[in-house]
Structures are given as structure tokens and as C-alpha cells.
N, C-alpha and C positions, 0 to 999 in steps of 0.2 A: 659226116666227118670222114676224112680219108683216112682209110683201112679201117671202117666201119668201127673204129673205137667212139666211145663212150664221152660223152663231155666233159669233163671234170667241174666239178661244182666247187665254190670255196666254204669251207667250212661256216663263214659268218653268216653264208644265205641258205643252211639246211635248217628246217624248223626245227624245233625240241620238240621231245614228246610230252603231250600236255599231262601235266599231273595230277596223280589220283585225287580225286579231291576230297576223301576222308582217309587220310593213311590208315594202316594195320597199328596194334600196339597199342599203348600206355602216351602218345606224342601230345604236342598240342589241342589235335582236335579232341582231344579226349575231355579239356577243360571247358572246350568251347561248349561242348555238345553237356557236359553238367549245367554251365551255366544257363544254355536255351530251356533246359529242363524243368530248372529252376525258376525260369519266367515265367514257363509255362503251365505251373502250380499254383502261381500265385495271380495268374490270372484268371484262372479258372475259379478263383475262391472268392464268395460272396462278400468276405469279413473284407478284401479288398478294394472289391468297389462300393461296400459302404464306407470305408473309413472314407475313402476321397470326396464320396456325394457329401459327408456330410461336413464338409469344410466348410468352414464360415462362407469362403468364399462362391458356394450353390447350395444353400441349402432349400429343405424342401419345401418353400412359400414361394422360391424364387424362380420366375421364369425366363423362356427364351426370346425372342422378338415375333414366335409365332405362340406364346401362351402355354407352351408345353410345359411343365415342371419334370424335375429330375425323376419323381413317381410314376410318370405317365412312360418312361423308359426300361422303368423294371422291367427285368425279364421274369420273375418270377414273385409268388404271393408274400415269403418272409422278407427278400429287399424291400417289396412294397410296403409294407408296415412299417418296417422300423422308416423307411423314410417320409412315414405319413406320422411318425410320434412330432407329438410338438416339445421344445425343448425347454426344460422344469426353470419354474420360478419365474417365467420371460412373458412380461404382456405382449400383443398385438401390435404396441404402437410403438415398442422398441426391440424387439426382436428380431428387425431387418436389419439394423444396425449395431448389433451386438458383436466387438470384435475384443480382443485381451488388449487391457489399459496396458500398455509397456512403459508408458511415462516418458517417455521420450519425442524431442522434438525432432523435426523434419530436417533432413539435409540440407547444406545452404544457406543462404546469407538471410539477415532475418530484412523483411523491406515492411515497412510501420506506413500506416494511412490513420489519419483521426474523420472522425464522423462526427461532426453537430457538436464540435468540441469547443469553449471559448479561448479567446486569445491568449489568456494566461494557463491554460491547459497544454494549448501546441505550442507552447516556446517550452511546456517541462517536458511534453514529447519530444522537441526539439533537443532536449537536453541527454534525455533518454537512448536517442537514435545517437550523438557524437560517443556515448561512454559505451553502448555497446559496437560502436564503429557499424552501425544498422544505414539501409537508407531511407529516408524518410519521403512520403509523396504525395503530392496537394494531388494532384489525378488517378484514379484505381485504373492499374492495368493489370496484367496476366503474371508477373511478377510477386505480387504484393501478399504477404505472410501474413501479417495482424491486421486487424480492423479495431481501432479503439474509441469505445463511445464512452459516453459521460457519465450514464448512470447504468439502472442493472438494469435495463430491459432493450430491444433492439428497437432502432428506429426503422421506418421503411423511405428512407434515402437510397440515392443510386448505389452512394459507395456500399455501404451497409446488404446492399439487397445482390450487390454483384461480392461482395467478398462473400456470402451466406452460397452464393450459386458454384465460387469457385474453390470452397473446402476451406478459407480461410480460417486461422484464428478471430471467433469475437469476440474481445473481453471487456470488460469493466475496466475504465480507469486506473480503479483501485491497484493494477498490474503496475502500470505506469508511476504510481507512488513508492510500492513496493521496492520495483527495480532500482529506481533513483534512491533509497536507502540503502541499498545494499551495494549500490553499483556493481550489481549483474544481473542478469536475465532470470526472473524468477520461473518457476513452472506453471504453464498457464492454466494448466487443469483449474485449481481452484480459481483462477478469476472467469473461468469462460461463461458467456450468455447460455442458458438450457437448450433445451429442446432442438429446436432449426436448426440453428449455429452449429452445436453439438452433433443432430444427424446426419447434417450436410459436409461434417469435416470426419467424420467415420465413413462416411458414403467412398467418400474421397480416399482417406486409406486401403478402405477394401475394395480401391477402383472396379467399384460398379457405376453402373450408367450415369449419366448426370439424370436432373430432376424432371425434365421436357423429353426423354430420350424415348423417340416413338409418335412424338405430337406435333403435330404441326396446328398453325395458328395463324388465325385471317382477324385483322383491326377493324371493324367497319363504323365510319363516322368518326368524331373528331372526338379528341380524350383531351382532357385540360385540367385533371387530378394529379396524374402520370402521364405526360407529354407521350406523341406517339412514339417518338424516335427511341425513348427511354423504353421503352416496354419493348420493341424490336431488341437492344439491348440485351435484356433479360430473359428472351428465347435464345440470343446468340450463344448466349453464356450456360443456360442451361440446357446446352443440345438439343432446343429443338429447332424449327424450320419454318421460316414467315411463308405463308400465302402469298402471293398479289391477286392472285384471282378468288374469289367468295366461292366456297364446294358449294358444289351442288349435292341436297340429301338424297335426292332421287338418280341420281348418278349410277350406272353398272360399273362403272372406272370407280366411284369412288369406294364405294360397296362393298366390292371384293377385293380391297388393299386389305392382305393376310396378315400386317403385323400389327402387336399391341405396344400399349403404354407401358412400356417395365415397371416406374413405379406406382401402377393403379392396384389396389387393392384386390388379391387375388378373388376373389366372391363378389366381385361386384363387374357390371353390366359396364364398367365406364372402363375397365381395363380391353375393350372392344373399340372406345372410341380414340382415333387417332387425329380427327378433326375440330377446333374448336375455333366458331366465332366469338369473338370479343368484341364486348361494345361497354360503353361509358357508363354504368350506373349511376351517376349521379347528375347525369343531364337529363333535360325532360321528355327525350325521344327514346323510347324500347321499342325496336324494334320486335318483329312476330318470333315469337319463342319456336324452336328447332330442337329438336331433339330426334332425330332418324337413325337405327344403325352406329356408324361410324361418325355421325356430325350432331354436337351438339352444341348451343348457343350457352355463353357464362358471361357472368360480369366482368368488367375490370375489375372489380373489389375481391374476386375470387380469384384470380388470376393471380394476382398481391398476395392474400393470404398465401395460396398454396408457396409462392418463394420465401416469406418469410417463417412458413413451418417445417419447409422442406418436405412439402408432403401433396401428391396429390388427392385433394382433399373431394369427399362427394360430393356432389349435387346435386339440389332440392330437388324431385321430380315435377 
């Protein structure tokens, strides 16, 4: 620059000086730095991460996609107890699905299906779906809120066995006379089908896995009890995954696939298998019984069962 002066800078391009980043004093960070403190107690505390293990929603039967339960995470011997206590009063066979009855129905418009219903049934359903302005549907789709059969037991139809896989309500008719009485929507609690129906629609609440989640499933040979296509269906639906190719049990690929069945029974050797042939029991060809590892051979008639109880159920050794 001429006469060795100095360049003049404009103020808007001289940085600022960067700021302390915990001021002196009683200021803001004063609140900040209690409340990190305050995290940091309550993290460190047992009584907190039991309370969360033990939410309905992990509790300690239930595992991950590689078999681990929330016990096997303990860091220490007294979280591990209390989360090996089983919880009072609660059988085996419904204490996976134990959540608080709120009585309350689901968000949303209610859309009505009948199952095995006769004609003078679906015109009072018919009747049923215009006073509750409901929709009503000859075909189960993804949609579809009620499932209503005739009498008190569930049948193993598509509609039936795909409302059961997707949390559906199943009631008894008797709902359907109820409401038309009253003209309005009774509580389905007292009308619903037990067991399946009932665990499959708390499954659903406590959005845990569907029923198949973990399995895959190979068809082999022809089915004409339960059509093939029908039975692809009911893996779609219950998250699991069709085959086209038959495992191999002798397989190192197939062998060492790390994840299980979520809902196989945590003490049993079949929460290991993620592969299952299926074949027709009730035609006269069985094929050679399989049971390896990861791959084992079941009926169609077990395959049935387990959707209509909601249950991966054992099998005979």
C-alpha cells in the first residue's frame, strides 16, 4: 500500500471473539449443567433401568431377533434377578400378552367383514354397518376392524384366519344383535372369540412382531385342504417369508442364519428354527421327515393350528 499504511478492514469482515463456552456466575449454564446432572443420576441408577426393562412392552421372556433376552444384558447380579422374577398370578400361556384392558376401541373408522355368516345375518350386518355409518366388505383387506362369525368358536376360513394374523376384532354375532338394539356400537370385549383372536389382537396393541416373524416357509407338493396360494397368504400376513427354493439342512448358509423365531417358546430348541417345510398331511405322500438345526419338516395341519391360536405351537419330535 502507498506510504506503507495499513489496509483498512470493514468492520462486518473482522471475526468476533468466540465465546466462553460456560460463562462465570449464576447465568444460563448454570441450569443447563443441573439439568445434565440430573440425567446423569438417573442414569446411573438401577431402579431406572429396571423400571423400563420391565415394561410390558420387553419384558423378561421376550427376546431379540438373535435370542438374547433383556437378562442376558444385565450388567450386574440384582438387575438380573429381578428381571428373571416371573410376574405373579400369570400363566405361560398368557403372560406374553398381558397388557392393561383400557376398554377402549381403536382409532378410526370401524370397516365390518362376516365369515360363514348366512344370508339373513349379512343383511342385519348390512343393517349394522349403515347405523354405525361402518364399511362393510365381501373381501378382507388390510383395512378391516371386525371379523364376525356366527357362532362362539372361530372357524379356519381365509377371512377368519387373516383377521386373526392382522389384530382384528373376532366376535360372536351376538355383537351384531346387541348393537342393532341399541343402535350403537357396543364394547366388543364381551363378545370376542378367547384365546388366538384375543392374543393376536394384544399382540397387535403391544406392537410386537407378527406370528411368522423370523420364519420363513417352503410349500412342497400340492395342498387341496388349504389351497397353496391361500397359505402364501397367511405368511404374508403373518410376517413371515415364502421359500421358492426347498433349504437345504446340510447347508453352511443355511446353518449359520443368526436369527430366531420371536414367538417360539423361549426353552425350546424350535425358537432356533427359522426354516420350515410344509407339506399336505392329509394326502397320501410324506415326504422323508427333516428336522436339522435350523430346518424342520411340519404339516399343514400345524401350520393351521399355530394361526388360529396364535401361537407357535411345538412339534412332535
Amino acid at each position: 500500500m502507498p506510504g506503507g499504511r495499513r489496509p483498512r478492514v470493514r468492520s462486518g469482515n473482522q471475526p468476533r471473539p468466540a465465546p466462553a463456552m460456560e460463562p462465570s456466575g449464576r447465568g444460563a449454564w448454570a441450569h443447563s449443567r443441573a439439568a445434565l446432572d440430573r440425567l446423569e443420576e438417573l442414569l446411573r441408577c438401577s431402579r431406572w433401568h429396571t423400571f423400563y426393562l420391565l415394561k410390558p412392552i420387553c419384558t423378561y421372556f421376550t427376546s431379540n431377533i438373535f435370542g438374547l433376552r433383556p437378562v442376558d444384558y444385565a450388567d450386574n447380579e440384582n438387575m438380573k434377578s429381578l428381571l428373571l422374577l416371573p410376574e405373579k398370578n400369570e400363566s405361560s400361556s398368557t403372560r406374553h400378552y398381558s397388557v392393561p384392558n383400557t376398554g377402549q376401541r381403536r382409532d378410526g373408522p370401524l370397516v365390518l367383514i362376516g365369515s360363514g355368516l348366512s344370508s339373513e345375518q349379512q343383511k342385519m350386518l348390512s343393517e349394522l354397518a349403515a347405523i354405525l355409518k361402518a364399511k362393510k366388505c365381501a373381501e378382507f383387506d388390510n383395512t378391516v376392524t371386525h371379523v364376525i362369525v356366527p357362532g362362539d368358536t372361530v372357524q379356519s376360513t381365509l377371512k377368519c384366519m387373516l383377521g386373526i394374523l392382522n389384530g382384528c376384532w373376532i366376535l360372536k354375532f351376538e355383537w351384531v344383535k346387541a348393537c342393532l338394539q341399541r343402535k350403537a356400537c357396543e364394547q366388543e370385549e364381551k363378545y370376542e372369540i378367547p384365546e388366538g383372536p384375543h392374543r393376536s389382537r394384544l399382540n397387535k396393541e403391544q406392537l410386537l412382531p407378527k406370528l411368522f416373524d423370523g420364519c420363513y416357509f417352503y410349500f412342497g407338493g400340492t395342498f387341496k385342504h388349504h389351497p397353496k396360494d391361500n397359505l402364501i397368504k397367511l405368511v404374508t400376513a403373518a410376517g413371515g417369508q415364502v421359500l421358492s427354493r426347498k433349504p437345504k439342512p446340510d447347508s453352511d448358509v443355511t446353518q449359520t442364519i443368526n436369527t430366531v423365531a420371536y414367538h417360539a417358546r423361549p426353552d425350546s430348541d424350535q425358537r432356533f428354527c427359522t426354516q420350515y417345510i410344509i407339506y399336505e398331511d392329509l394326502s397320501n405322500h410324506h415326504p422323508k421327515r427333516v428336522r436339522q438345526g435350523k430346518v424342520w419338516m411340519a404339516p399343514s395341519s400345524w401350520f393351521i393350528d399355530c394361526v388360529m391360536s396364535f401361537e407357535l405351537l411345538p412339534l412332535d419330535s
